[in-house]
DSSP file (Angstrom, degrees, kcal/mol; ACC not computed):
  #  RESIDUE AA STRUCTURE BP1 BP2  ACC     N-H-->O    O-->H-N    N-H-->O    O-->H-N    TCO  KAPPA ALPHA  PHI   PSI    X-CA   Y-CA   Z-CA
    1    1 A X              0   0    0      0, 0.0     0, 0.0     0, 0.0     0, 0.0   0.000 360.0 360.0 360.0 114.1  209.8  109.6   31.8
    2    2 A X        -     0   0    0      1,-0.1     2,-0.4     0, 0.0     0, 0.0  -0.213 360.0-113.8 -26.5 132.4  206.6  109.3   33.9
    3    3 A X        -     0   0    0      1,-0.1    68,-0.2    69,-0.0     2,-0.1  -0.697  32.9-176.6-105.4 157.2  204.7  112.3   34.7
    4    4 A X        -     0   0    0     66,-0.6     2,-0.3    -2,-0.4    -1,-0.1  -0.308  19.6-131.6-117.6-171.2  204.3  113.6   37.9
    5    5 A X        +     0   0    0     -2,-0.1     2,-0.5     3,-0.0    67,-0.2  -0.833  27.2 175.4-146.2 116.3  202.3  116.6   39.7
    6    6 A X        -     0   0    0     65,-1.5    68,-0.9    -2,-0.3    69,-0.2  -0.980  37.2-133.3-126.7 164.9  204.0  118.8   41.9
    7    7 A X  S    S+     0   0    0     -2,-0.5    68,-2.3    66,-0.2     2,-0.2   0.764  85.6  25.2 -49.4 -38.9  202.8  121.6   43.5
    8    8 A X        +     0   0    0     66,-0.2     2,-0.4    65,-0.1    26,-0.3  -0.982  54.2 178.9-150.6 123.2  206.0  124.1   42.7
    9    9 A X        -     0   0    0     -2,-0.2    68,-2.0    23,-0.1     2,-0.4  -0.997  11.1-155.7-125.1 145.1  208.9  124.4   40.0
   10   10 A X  E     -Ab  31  77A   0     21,-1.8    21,-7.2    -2,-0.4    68,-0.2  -0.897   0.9-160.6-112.9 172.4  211.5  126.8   39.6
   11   11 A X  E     -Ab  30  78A   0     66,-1.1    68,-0.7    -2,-0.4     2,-0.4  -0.723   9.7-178.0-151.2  71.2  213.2  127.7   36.7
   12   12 A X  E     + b   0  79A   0     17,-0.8    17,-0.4    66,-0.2     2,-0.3  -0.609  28.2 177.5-119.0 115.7  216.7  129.4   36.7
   13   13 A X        -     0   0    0     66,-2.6    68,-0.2    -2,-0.4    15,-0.2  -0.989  14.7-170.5-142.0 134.2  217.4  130.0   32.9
   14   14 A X  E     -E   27   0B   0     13,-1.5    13,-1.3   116,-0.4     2,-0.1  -0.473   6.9-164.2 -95.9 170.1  220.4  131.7   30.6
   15   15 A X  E     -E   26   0B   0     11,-0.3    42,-0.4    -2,-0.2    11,-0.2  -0.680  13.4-169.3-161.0  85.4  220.9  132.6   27.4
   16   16 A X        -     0   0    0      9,-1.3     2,-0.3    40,-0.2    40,-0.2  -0.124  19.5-167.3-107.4-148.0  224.3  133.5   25.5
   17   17 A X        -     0   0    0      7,-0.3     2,-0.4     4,-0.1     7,-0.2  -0.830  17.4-155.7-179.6 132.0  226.0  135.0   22.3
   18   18 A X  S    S+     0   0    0      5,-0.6     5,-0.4    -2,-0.3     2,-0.2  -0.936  96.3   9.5-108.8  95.9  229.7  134.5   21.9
   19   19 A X  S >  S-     0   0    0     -2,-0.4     3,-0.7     3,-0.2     2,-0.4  -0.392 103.9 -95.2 103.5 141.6  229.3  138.1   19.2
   20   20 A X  T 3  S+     0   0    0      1,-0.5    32,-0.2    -2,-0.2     2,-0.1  -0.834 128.5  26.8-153.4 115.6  226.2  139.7   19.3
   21   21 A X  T 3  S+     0   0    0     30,-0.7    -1,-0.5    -2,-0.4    31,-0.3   0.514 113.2 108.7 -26.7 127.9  225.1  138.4   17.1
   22   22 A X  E <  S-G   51   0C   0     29,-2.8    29,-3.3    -3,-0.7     2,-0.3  -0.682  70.4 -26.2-142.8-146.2  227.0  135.5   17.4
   23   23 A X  E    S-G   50   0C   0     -5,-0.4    -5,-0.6    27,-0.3     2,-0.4  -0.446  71.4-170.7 -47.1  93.9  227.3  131.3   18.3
   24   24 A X        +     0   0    0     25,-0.5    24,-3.4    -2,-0.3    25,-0.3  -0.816  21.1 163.7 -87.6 126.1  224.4  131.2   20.6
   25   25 A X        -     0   0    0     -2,-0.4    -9,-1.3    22,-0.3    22,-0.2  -0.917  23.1-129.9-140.4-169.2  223.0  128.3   23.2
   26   26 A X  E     -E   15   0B   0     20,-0.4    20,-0.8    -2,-0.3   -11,-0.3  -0.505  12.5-167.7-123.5 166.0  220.7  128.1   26.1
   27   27 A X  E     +EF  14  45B   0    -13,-1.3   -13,-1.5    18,-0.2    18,-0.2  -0.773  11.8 163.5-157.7 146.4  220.8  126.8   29.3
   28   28 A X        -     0   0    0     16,-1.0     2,-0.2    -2,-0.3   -15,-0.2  -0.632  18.7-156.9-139.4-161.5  218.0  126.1   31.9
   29   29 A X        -     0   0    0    -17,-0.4   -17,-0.8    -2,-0.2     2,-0.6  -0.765   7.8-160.4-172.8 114.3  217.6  124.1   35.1
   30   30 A X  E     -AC  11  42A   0     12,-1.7    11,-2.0    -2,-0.2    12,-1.6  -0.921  21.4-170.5-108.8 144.4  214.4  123.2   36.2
   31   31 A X  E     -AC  10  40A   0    -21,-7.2     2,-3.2    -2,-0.6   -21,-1.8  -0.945  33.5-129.7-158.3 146.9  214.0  122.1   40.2
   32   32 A X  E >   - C   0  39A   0      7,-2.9     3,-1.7    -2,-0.3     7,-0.6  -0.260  20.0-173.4 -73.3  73.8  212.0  120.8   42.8
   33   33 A X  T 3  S+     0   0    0     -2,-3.2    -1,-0.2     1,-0.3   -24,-0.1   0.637  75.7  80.6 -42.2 -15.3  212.1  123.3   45.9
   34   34 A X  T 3  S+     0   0    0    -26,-0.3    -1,-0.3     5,-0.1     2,-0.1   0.572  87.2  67.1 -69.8  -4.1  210.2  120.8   48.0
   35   35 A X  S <  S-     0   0    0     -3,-1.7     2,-0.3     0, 0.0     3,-0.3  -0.360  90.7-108.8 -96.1 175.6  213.6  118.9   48.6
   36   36 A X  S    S+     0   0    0      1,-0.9     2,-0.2    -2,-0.1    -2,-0.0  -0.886 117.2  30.5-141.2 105.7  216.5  120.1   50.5
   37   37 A X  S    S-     0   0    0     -2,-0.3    -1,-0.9    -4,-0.0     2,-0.1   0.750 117.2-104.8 -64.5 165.3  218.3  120.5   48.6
   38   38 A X        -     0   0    0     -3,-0.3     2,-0.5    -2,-0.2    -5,-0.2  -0.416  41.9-129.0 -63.8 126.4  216.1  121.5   45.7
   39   39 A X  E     -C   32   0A   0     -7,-0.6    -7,-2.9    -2,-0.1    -1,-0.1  -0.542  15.7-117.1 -83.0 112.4  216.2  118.4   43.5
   40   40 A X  E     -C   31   0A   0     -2,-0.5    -9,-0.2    -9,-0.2     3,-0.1  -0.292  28.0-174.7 -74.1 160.3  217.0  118.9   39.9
   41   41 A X  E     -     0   0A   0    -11,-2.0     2,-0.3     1,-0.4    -1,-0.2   0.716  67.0 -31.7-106.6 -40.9  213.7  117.7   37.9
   42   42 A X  E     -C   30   0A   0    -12,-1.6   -12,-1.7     2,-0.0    -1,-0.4  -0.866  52.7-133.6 170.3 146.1  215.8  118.3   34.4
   43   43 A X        -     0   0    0     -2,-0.3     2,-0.4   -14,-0.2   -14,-0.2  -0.877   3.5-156.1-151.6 113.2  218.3  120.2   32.4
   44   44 A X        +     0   0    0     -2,-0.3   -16,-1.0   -16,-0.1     2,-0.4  -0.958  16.5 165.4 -98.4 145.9  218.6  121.8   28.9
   45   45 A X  B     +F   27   0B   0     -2,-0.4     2,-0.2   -18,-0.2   -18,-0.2  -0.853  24.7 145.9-146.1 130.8  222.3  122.5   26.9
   46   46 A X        -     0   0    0    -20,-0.8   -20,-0.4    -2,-0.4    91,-0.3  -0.873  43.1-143.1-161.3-170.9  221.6  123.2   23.7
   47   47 A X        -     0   0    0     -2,-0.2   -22,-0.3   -22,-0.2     3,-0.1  -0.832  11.6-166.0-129.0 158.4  223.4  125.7   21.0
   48   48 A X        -     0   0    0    -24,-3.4   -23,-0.1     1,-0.5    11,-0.0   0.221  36.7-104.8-151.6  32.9  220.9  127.2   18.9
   49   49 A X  S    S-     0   0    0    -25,-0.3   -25,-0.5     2,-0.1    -1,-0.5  -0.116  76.3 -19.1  82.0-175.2  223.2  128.9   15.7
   50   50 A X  E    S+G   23   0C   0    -27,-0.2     2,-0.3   -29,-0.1   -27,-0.3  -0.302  84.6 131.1 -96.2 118.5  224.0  132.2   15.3
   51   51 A X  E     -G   22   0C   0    -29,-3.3   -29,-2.8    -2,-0.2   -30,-0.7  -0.915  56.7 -83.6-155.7 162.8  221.2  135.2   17.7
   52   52 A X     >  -     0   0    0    -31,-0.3     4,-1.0    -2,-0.3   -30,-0.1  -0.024  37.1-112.7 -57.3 172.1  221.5  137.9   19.7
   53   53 A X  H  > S+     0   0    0      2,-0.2     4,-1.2     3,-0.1     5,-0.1   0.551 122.0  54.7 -90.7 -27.0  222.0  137.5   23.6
   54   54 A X  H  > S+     0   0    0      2,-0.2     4,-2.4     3,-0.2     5,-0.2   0.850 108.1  43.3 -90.1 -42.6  218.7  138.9   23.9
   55   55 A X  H >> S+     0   0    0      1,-0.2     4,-1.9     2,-0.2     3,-1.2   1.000 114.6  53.6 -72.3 -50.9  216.9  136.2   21.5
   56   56 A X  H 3X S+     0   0    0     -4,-1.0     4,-0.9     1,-0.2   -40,-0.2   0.606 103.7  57.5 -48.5 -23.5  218.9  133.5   23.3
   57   57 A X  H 3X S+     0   0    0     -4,-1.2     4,-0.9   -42,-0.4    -1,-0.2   0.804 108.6  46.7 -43.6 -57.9  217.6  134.8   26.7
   58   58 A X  H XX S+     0   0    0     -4,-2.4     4,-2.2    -3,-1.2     3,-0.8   0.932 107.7  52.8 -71.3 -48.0  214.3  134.3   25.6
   59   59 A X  H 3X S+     0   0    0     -4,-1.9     4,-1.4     1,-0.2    -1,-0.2   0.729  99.7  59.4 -66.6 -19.0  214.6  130.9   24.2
   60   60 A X  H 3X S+     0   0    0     -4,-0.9     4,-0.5    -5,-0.2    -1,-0.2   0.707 107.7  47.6 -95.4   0.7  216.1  129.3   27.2
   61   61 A X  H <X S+     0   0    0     -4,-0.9     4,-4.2    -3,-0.8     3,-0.2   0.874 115.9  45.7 -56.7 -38.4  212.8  130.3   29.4
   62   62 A X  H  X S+     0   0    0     -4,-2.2     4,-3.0     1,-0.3     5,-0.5   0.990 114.6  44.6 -80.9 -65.6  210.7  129.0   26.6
   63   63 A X  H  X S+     0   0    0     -4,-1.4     4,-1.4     1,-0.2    -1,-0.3   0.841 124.0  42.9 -57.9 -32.9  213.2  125.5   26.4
   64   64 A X  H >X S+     0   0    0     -4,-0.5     4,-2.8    -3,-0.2     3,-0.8   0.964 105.7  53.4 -69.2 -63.8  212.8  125.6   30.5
   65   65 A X  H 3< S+     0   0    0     -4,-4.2     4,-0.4     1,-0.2    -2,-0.2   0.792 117.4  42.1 -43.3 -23.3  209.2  126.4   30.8
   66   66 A X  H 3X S+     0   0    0     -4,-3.0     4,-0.8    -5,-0.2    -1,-0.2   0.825 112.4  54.2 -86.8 -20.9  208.7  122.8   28.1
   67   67 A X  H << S+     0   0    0     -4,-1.4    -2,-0.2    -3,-0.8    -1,-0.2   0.927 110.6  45.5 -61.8 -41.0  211.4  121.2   30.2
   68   68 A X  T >< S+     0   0    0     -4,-2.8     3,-1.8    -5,-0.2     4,-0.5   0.714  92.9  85.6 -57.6 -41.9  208.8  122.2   33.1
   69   69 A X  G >4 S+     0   0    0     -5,-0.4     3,-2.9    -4,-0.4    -2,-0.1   0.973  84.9  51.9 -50.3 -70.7  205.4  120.9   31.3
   70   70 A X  G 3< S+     0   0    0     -4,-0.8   -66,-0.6     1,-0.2    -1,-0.3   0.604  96.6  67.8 -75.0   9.5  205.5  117.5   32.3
   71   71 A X  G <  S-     0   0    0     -3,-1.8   -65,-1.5   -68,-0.2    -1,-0.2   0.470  86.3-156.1 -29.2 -36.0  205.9  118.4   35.7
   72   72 A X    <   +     0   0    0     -3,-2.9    -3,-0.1    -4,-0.5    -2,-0.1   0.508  24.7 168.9  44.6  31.1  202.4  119.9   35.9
   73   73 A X        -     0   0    0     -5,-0.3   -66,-0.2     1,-0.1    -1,-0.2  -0.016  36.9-145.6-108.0 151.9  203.0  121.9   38.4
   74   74 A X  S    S+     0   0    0    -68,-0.9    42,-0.8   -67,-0.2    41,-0.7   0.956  91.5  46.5 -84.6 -61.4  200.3  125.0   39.6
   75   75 A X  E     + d   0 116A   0    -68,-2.3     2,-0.3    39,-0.2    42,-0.2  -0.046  62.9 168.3 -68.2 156.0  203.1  127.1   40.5
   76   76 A X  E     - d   0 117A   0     40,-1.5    42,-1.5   -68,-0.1     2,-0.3  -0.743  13.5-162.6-153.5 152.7  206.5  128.0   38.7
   77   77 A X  E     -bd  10 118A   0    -68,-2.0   -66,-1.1    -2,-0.3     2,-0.4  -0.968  11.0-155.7-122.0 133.5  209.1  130.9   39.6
   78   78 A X  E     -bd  11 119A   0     40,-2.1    42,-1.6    -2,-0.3     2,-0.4  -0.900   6.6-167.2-119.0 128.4  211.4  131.7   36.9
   79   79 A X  E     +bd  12 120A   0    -68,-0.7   -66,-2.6    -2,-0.4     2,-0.4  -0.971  17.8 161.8-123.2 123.0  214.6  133.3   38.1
   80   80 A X  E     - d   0 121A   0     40,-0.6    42,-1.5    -2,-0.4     6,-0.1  -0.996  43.3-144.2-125.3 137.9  216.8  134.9   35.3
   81   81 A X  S    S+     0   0    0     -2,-0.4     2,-0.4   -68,-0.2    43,-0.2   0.190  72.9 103.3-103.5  43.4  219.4  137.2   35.4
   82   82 A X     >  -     0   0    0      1,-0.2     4,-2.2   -25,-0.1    -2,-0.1  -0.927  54.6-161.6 -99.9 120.3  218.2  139.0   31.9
   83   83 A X  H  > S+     0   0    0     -2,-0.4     4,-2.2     1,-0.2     5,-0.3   0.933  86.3  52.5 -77.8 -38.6  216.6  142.0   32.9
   84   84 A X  H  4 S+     0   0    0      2,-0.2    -1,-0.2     1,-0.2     9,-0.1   0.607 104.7  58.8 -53.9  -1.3  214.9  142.5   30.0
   85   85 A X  H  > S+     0   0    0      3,-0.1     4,-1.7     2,-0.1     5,-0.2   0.874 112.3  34.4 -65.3 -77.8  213.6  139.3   30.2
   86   86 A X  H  X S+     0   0    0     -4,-2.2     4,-0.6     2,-0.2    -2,-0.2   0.806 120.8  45.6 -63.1 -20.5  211.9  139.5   33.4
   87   87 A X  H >X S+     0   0    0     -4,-2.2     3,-2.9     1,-0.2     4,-0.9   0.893 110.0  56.5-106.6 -85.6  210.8  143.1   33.2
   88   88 A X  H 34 S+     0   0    0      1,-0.3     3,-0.4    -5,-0.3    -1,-0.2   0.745 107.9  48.8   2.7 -55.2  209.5  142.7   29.6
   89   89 A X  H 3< S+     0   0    0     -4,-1.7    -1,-0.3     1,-0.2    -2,-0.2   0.690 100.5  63.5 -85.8 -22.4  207.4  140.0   30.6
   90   90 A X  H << S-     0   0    0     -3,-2.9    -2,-0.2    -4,-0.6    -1,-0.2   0.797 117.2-105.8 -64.7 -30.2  205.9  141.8   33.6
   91   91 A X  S  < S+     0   0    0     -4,-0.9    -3,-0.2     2,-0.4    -4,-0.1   0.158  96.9 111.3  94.4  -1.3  204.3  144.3   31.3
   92   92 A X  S    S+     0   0    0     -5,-0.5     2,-0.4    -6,-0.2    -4,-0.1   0.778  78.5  35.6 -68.9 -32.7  207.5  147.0   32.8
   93   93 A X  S    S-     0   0    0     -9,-0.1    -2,-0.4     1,-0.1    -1,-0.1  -0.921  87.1-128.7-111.7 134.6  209.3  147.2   29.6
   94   94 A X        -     0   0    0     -2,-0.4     2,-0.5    -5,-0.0    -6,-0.1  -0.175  21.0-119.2 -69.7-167.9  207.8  147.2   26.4
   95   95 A X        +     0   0    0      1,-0.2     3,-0.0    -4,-0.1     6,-0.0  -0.994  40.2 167.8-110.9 139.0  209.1  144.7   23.7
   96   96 A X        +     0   0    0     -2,-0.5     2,-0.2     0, 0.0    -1,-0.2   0.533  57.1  82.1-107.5 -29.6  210.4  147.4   20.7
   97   97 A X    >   -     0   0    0      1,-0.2     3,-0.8     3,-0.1     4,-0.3  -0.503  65.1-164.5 -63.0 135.0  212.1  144.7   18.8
   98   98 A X  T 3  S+     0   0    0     -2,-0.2    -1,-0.2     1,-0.2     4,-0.1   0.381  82.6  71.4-108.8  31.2  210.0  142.9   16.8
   99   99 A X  T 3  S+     0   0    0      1,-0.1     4,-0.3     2,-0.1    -1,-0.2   0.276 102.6  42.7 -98.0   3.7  212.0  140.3   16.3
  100  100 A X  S <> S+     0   0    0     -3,-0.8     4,-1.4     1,-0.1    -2,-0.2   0.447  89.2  93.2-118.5  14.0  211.5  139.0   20.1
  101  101 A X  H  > S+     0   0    0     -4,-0.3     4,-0.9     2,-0.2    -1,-0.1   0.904  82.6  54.2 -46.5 -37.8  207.7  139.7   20.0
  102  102 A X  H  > S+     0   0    0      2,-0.2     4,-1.2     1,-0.2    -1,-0.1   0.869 114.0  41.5 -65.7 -48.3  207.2  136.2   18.9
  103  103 A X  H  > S+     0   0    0     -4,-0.3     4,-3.4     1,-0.2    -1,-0.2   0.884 104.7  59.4 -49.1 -59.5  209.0  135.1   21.7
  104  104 A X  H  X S+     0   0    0     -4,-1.4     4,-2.1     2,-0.2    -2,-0.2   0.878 111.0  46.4 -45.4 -51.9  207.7  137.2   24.2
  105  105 A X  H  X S+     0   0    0     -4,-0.9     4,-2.1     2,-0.2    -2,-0.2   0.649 107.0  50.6 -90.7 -19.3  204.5  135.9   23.4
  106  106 A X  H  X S+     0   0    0     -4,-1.2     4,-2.1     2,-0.2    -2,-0.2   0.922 110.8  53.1 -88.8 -40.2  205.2  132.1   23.3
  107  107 A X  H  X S+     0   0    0     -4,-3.4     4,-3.6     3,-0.2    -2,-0.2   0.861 104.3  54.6 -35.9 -53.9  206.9  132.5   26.8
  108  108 A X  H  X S+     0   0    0     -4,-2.1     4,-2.9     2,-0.2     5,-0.3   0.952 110.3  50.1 -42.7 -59.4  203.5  134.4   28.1
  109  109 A X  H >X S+     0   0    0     -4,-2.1     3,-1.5     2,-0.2     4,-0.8   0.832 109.5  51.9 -53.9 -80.9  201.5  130.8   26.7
  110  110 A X  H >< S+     0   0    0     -4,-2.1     3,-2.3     1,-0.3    -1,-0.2   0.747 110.4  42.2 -36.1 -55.7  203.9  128.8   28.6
  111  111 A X  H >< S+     0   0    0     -4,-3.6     3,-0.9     1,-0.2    -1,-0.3   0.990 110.3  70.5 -72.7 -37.6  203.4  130.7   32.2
  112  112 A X  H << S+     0   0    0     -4,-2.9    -1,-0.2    -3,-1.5    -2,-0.2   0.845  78.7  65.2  -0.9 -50.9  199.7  130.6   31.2
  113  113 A X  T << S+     0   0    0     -3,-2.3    -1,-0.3    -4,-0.8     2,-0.3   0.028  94.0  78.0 -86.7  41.4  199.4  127.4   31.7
  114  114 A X    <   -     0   0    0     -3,-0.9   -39,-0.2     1,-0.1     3,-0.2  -0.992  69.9-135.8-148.7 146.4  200.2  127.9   35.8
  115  115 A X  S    S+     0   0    0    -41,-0.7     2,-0.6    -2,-0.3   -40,-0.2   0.839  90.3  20.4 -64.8 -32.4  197.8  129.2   38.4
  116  116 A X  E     -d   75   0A   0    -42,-0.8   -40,-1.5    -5,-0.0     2,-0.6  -0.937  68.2-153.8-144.6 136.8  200.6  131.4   39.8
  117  117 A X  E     -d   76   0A   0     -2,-0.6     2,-0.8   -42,-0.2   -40,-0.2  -0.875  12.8-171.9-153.6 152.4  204.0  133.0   38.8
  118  118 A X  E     +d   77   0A   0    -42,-1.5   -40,-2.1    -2,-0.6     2,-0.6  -0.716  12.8 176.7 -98.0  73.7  206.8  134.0   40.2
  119  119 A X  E     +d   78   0A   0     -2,-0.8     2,-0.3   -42,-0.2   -40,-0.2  -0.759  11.9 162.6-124.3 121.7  209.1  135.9   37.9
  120  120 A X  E     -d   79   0A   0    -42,-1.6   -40,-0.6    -2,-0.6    -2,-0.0  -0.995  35.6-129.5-112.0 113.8  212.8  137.6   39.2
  121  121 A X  E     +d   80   0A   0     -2,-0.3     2,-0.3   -42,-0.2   -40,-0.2  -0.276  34.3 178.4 -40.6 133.1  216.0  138.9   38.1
  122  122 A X        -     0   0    0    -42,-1.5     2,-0.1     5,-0.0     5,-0.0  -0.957  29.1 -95.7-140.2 155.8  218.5  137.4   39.9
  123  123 A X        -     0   0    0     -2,-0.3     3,-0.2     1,-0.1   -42,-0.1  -0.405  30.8-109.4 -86.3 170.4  222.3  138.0   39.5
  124  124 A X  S    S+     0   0    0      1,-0.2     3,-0.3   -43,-0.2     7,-0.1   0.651 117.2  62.8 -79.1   2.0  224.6  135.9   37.6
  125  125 A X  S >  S+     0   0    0      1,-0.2     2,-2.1     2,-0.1     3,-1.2   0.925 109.7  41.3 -68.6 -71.0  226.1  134.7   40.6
  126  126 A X  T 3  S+     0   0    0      1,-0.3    -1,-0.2    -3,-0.2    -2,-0.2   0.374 105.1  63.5 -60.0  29.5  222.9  133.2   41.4
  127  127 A X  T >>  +     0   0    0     -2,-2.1     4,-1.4    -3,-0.3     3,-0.5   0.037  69.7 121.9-137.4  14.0  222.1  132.1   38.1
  128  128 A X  H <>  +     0   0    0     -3,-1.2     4,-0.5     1,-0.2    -2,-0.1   0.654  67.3  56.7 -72.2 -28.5  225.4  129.3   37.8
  129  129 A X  H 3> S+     0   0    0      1,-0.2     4,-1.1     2,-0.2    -1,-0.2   0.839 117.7  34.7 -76.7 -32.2  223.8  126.0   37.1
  130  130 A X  H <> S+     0   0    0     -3,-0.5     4,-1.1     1,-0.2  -116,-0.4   0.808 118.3  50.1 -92.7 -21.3  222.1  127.4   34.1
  131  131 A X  H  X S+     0   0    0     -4,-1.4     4,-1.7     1,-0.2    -1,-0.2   0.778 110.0  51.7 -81.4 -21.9  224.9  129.8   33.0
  132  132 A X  H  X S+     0   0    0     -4,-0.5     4,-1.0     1,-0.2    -1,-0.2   0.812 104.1  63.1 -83.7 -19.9  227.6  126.9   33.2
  133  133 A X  H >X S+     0   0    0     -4,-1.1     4,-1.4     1,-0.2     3,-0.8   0.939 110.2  34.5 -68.0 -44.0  225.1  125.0   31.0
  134  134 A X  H 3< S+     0   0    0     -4,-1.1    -1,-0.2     1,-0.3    -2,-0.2   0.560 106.9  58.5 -87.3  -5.3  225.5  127.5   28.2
  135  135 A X  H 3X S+     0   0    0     -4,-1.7     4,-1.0     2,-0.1    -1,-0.3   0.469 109.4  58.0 -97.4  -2.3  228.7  128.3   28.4
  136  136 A X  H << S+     0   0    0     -4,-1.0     4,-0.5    -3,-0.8    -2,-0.2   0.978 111.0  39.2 -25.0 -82.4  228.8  124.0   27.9
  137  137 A X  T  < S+     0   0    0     -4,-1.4     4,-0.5   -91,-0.3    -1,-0.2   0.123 113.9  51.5 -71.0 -17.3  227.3  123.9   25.0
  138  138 A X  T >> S+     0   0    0     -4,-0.2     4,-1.4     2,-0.2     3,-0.6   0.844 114.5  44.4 -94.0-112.1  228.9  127.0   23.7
  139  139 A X  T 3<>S+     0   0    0     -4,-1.0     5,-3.8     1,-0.2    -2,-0.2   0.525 111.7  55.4 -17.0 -33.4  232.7  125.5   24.6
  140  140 A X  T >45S+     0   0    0     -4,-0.5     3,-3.4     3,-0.3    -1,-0.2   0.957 110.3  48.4 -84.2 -62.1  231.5  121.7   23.0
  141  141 A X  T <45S+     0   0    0     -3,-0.6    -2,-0.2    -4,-0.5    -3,-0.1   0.825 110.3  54.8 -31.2 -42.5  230.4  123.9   19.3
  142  142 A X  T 3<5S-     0   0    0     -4,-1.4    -1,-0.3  -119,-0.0    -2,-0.2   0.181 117.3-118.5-110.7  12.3  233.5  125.2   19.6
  143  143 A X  T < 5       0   0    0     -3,-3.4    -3,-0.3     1,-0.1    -2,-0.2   0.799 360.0 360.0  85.8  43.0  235.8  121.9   19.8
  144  144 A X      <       0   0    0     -5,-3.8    -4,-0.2    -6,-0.2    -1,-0.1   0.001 360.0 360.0-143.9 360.0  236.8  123.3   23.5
């Protein structure tokens, strides 16, 4: 893939648990708003073995935001519909688990690396491409 520069990405990412804990994956959608429609840039499905909803939340920003990287983009907005995701990462929530601290923190490097961002809870109605991805990847684990 060739790398490009664009000005702006967004970045609509899920995270489930079939159990919590249970059979977890990710899904993200990274896209180019400058199109009409916004042109998807690139995609992640993944399963990622047995987590929380909460740890799987976190790991599909982190698996978007590298989906995102060679983009270069100065901007990103990241739209999830975990609030503890977004509000957590504002500084609104603290983190009290310390098993997503690590997480938390590797998500913070990723948005670093952008002059500006943009990060919103959105509902899971707005959220589809990336929720239908994980419930993919989820349904393929599961012979379905």
């Amino acid at each position: 893939m060739t790398e490009q520069q664009l000005d702006e990405v967004v970045v609509y990412c899920d995270g489930g648990s079939r159990g919590n804990p249970g059979p977890a994956a990710i899904g993200a959608v990274v896209l180019d708003p400058s199109t009409e429609p916004p042109r998807v840039l690139a995609t992640v499905s993944e399963t990622i073995g047995v987590t929380t909803n909460n740890v799987a939340e976190y790991r599909a920003l982190i698996a978007g935001l590298e989906a995102a990287a060679p983009f270069h983009a100065r901007r990103v907005r990241v739209r999830a519909d975990s609030l503890l995701v977004i509000n957590q990462l504002r500084g609104v929530w603290k983190v009290k688990h310390e098993g997503l601290r690590p997480l938390v923190e590797e998500a913070r490097a990723l948005l670093r690396g952008y002059e500006s961002v943009d990060l919103a809870h959105v509902r899971r109605e707005k959220n589809t491409q990336a929720d239908a991805l994980v419930n993919q990847a989820l349904d393929a684990a599961a012979g379905r």
